[in-house]
Each structure stands twice: as C-alpha cells, then as structure tokens.
LOLUMPA-208903 format. One record per residue (C-alpha): x, y, z; residue number from 1. Coordinates in steps of 0.5 Angstrom, whole numbers, plus 2048, in hexadecimal, padded with zeros to 3 digits. Each point is the difference from the previous one (the first is absolute). Layout:
BEGIN
X;Y;Z;NUM
...
END
This chain:
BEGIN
816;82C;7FF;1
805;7FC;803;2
800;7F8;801;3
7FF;801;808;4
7FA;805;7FE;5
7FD;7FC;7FC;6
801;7FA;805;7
7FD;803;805;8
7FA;802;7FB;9
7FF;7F9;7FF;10
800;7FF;807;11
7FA;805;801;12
7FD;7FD;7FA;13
800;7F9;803;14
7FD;802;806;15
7FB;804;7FD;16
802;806;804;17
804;807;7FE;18
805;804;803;19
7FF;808;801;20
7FE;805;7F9;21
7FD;7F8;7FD;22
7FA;7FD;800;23
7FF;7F9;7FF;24
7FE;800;7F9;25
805;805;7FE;26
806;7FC;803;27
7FD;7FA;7FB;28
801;804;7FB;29
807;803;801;30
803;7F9;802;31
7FC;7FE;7F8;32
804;806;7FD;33
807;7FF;804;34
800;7F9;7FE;35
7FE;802;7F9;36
806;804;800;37
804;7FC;803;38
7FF;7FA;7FC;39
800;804;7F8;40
801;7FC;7FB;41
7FE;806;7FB;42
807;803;800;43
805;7F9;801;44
801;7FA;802;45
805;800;805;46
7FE;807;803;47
7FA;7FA;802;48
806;7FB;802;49
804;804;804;50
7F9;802;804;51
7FE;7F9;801;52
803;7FE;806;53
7FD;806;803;54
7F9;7FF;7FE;55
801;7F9;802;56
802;801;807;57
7F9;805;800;58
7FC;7FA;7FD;59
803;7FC;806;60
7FF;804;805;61
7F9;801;7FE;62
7FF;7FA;800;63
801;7FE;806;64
7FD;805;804;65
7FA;7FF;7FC;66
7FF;7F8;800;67
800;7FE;807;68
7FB;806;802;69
7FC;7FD;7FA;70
800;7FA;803;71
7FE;802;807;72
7FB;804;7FE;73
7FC;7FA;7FD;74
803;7FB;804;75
802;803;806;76
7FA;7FD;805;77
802;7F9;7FF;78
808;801;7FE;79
806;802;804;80
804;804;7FC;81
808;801;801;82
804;804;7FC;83
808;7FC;801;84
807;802;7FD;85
803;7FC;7FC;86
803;7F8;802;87
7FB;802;807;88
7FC;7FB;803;89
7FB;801;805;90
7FC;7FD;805;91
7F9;7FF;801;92
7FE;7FD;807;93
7FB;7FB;800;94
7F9;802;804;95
7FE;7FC;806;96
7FA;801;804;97
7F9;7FD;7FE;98
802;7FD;7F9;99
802;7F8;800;100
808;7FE;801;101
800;7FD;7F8;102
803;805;7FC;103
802;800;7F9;104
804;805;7FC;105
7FF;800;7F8;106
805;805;7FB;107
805;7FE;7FB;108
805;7FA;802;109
806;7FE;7FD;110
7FC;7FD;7FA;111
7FE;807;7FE;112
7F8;7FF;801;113
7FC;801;806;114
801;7FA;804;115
7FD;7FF;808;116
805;7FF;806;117
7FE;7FE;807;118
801;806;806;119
804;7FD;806;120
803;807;802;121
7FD;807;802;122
804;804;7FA;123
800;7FF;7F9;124
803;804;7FB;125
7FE;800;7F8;126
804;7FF;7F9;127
800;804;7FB;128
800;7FF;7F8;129
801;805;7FB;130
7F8;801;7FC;131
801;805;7FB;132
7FF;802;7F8;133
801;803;7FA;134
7FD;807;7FB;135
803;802;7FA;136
801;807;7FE;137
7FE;801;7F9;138
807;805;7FD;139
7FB;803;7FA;140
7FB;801;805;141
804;804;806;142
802;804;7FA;143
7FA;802;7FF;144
7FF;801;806;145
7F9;7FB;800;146
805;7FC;806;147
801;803;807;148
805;7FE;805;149
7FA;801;805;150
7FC;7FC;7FC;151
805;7FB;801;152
802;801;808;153
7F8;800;802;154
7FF;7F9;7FB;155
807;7FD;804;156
7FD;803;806;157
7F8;7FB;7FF;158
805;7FA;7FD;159
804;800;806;160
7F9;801;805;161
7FC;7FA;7FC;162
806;7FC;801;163
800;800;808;164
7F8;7FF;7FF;165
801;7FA;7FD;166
806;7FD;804;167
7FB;801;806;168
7FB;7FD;7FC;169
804;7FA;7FF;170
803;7FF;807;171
7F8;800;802;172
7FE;7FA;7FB;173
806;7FC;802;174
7FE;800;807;175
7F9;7FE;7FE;176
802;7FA;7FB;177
806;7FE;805;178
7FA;7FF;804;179
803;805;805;180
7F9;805;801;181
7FC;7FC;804;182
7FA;803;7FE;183
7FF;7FF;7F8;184
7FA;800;7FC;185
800;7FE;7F9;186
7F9;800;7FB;187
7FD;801;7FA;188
7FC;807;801;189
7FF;804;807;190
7FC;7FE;805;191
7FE;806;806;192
800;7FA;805;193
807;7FD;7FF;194
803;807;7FF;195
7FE;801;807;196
803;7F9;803;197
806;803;7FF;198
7FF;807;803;199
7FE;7FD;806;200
806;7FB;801;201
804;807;800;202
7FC;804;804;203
800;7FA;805;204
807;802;802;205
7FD;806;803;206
801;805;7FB;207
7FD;803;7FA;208
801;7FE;7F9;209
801;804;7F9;210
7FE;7FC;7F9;211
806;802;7FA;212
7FD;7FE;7F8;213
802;803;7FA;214
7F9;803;7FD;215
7FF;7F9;7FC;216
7FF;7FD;807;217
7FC;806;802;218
7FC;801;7FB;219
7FE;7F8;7FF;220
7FD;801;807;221
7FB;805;7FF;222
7FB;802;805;223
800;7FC;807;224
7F7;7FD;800;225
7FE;801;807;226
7FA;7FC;7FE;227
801;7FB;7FA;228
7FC;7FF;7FA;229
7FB;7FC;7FF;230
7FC;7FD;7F9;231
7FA;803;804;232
803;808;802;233
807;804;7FF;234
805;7FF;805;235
802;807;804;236
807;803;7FF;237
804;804;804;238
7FE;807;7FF;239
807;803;802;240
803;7FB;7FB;241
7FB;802;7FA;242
801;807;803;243
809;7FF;7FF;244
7FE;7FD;7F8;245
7FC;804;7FE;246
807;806;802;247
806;7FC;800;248
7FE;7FA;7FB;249
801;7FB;806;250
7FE;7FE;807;251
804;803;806;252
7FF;7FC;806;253
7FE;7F9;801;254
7FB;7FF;806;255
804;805;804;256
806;7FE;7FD;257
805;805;7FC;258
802;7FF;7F9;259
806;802;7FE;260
802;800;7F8;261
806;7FE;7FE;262
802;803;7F9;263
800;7FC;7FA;264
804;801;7FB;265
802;7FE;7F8;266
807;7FC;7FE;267
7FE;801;7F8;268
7FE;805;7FC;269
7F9;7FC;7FE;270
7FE;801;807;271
7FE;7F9;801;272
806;7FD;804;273
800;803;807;274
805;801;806;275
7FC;7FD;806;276
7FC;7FA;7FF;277
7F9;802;802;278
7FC;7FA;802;279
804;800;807;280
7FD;804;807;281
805;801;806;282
7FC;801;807;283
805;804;804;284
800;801;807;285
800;808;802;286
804;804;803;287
805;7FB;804;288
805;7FC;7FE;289
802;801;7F8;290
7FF;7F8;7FD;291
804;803;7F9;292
807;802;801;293
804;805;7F9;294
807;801;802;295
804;805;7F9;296
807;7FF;800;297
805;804;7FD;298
7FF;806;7FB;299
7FC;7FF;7FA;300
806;7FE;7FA;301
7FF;802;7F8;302
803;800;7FA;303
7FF;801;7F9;304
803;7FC;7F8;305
7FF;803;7F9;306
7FD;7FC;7FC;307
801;800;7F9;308
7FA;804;7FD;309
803;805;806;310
7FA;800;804;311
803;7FF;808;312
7FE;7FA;804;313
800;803;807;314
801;7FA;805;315
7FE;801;808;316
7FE;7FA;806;317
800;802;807;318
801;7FB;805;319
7FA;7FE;804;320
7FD;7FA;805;321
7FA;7FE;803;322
7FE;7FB;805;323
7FA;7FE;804;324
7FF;7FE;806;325
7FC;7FA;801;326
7FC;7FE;807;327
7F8;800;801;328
7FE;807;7FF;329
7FE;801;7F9;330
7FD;7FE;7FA;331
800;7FF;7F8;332
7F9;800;7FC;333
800;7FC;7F8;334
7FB;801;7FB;335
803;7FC;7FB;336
7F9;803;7FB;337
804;806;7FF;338
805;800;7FA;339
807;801;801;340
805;803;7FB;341
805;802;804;342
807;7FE;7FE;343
806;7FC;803;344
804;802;804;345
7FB;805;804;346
7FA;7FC;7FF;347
7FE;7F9;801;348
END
C-alpha cells in the first residue's frame, strides 16, 4: 500500500466513514495492518527509520482532521471553532444588540496566562500558544508487536483533544475570578433555587439556555424535588429525571433546561487526577451569538529522541487558543462540595 493510500485510509478512518469495497470496520483494520507494516520493527531498526517521517506525516495529518472535529462535537453549541494557517490571525466581530455595551475579553496575554482585556473595538482576533505532550514507545514492545502506531495516532489524537478542553476550561474560570462573568454563584453543595437564578438572568436576554458540567456536577445534582421533603413526608421528584437515572446514571434536563455533558477525562494512570475541574457549571445562551471563541493554528508539529534504553520518546503540540467573550448573557455555577483533583495546567 502506498503513504497516499494509507493517508487517505486515515483520513476515512477519522471521519468514521469508508470509501467504495470498504466498510468502516474494515478500513480500521486495514489503517492497523498498513501502519503495522509501515512501522515493523521485527525486521530492522532503520527500515523504521527511513519510514518515520512518513508515518509522522500520517499522524499529524490524522491529527488535525481529527481534533478540531472532536472539539466541535462536544463543544460546538457554545464554541466557535476556526481552523487557520499558520501566523493567521483572524478577527471575531463583537455582537451588538440587546446585550450591554461593557465587554470584556479573557485569553492568553503576554504573561502567558489567561488574563481579561476591555473591548473598545467591534473585532478582536485570538493569540495562540503551543499545548502539547509526550508518549513513549517501548522499543522491545514494538518488536514484539504489543505496540501499535494506531495505537499511538489515536492516544496523540485524545491527548491533543483534552488539551483544547482544558484551554477552554481555563479561559472560562479566568473569566469568573477576574470577575468578568457578571453572573457567578459559588457554594459548598447544590442548591435547585440558585441554579435556577442563574438560567433565568440568561433567559432573560431573550434567548434559551443550555447547562454544560462534567458527570461529577451532574451527578452531584440528582433529581430535581418538585415538592420538597419534609420530616413529616417524602418530597416528590421529577419522573422524567428519575426515569433519565435509572437509564443513563444521570439527569438530562433541569426544569426544561437541557444538560449537555462535558467529557471527562483522567491526566494519570490511577485515575485520580482529572482533566476538567468538575465543581463548575457554565449556563450558556442557546442558539445565538457563541460566547467561547477556539482558533487552531498551523499544522499539528512532532518529533521524536532515543532515549538510552532505546525506547523512542515521541513529542507533538499544536498551537491552540481560546477566548471568552465576556458581557451579560451567561453564568457559571460552583459547588465547591465537589472534590476536585484535576491538575495544572488544565485545571484549577
């Protein structure tokens, strides 16, 4: 098979579709045994060597088709995505209309942290800094064939994905302890009443609103009481909400308001350190003007070193950014009786 048939096999393959006398599992497995072939180990080092170029270029190509997809997928109803070329700088224009005239805009400064910046034009554009990682590939287990480099085009493709939701992440609390989310709520445990306060200052803007948490925050709400308790009688829940508990393990809905889960993910191998820091919810308005702006810039970079048990250390960032937009017509909701282990940089 040749690279541009294995590159347009890749290609298929993120997109989860298959060209003509494939099926999607078979051009999965075809990708598996070219790249394996590609990247055999078992007959010499550098037959490896002289392929890793090209196998980088199947990685990285993988990689960008796949991660800005992943990212509008799960975060596309309250995120504008844009893909640029390298040194790009596009501009957002500012909307205008029913929401107030102070603005603010919170993304990387120079200080390389998230820091907020007063509006005083209708365009803005995003800067973009380079989040990235590493993997290594044990040499005697690519010998053996335990180590695939599908394996590692899907583990690069995850890492890079997690990244931008934790950038995103980052730019939005930033915006609430600059104090620049004018509707923010912070408690030790969850309360229906408060939640509510929030969704409707959204909603008040005349438009609908969606709630983004993690599992943790949803989980942590539990079925909304339409009666509450008392020590003299049970209190009444939602049925729908027992119904959506009892089939997904969480609520789906609060009192009309959709709930869109943002995935979680695991930095260590205990699974105790998390991505995404779960105690906040983020009450978006729906279907208008996006408040979180992503710009990817450049293609994905990578390389690799030896190291000297002769196990290969595979290296790879891309260059992202984030940005929110900052004005009235949004929320961010903190249970601070939620534990939180996600880790720097992504999290806290």
């Amino acid at each position: 098979m040749t690279i541009k048939e294995i590159k347009d096999l890749a290609k298929y393959a993120a997109r989860g579709s298959a060209p003509v006398n494939f099926t999607v599992d078979t051009v999965n497995e075809a990708l598996a045994d070219a790249l394996k072939e590609l990247g055999d180990l078992r007959g010499s080092f550098n037959e490896f060597q002289r392929n890793k170029l090209d196998i980088f270029d199947i990685i990285i190509e993988n990689a960008d088709e796949v991660v800005p997809n992943k990212v509008i997928a799960a975060m596309g109803q309250f995120a504008e995505v844009r893909n640029v070329a390298q040194g790009d700088k596009p501009e957002f224009h500012v909307p205008t209309g029913r929401n107030r005239a102070r603005k603010f805009l919170t993304q990387v400064g120079l200080s390389g942290v998230y820091e907020t910046f007063r509006l005083d034009k209708k365009t803005f554009t995003i800067s973009s800094h380079a989040v990235g990682g590493a993997c290594t590939i044990d040499f005697e287990r690519f010998l053996d064939g335990a180590e695939t480099l599908s394996e590692l085009m899907d583990v690069i493709a995850e890492g890079l994905t997690d990244a931008a939701f934790g950038e995103v992440q980052r730019a939005l609390i930033a915006a609430a302890t600059n104090g620049d989310c004018f509707n923010v709520h912070s408690e030790n445990g969850y309360t229906a009443a408060n939640l509510q306060a929030l969704i409707t200052k959204v909603k008040s803007y005349g438009e609908a609103a969606v709630i983004f948490a993690c599992p943790e925050f949803i989980e942590a709400m539990g079925p909304d009481a339409i009666v509450a308790g008392s020590a003299n009688y049970q209190g009444i829940y939602s049925p729908k909400d027992i119904n959506d508990i009892a089939m997904n393990g969480r609520i789906k809905s609060f009192r009309g308001t959709p709930i869109v889960e943002i995935p979680q993910s695991f930095v260590d191998d205990q699974n105790v350190k998390t991505w995404i820091n779960p105690q906040y919810a983020y009450i978006f308005p729906a279907g208008k003007e996006k408040i979180v702006k992503i710009i990817f810039e450049g293609v994905t970079q990578m390389w690799d070193a030896t190291n000297r048990d002769q196990s290969v250390e595979i290296n790879v960032y891309k260059k992202m950014g984030a940005a929110i937009l900052s004005q009235h017509n949004w929320a961010i909701y903190r249970n601070y009786a939620i534990t939180d282990n996600s880790e720097w940089p992504y999290g806290n």
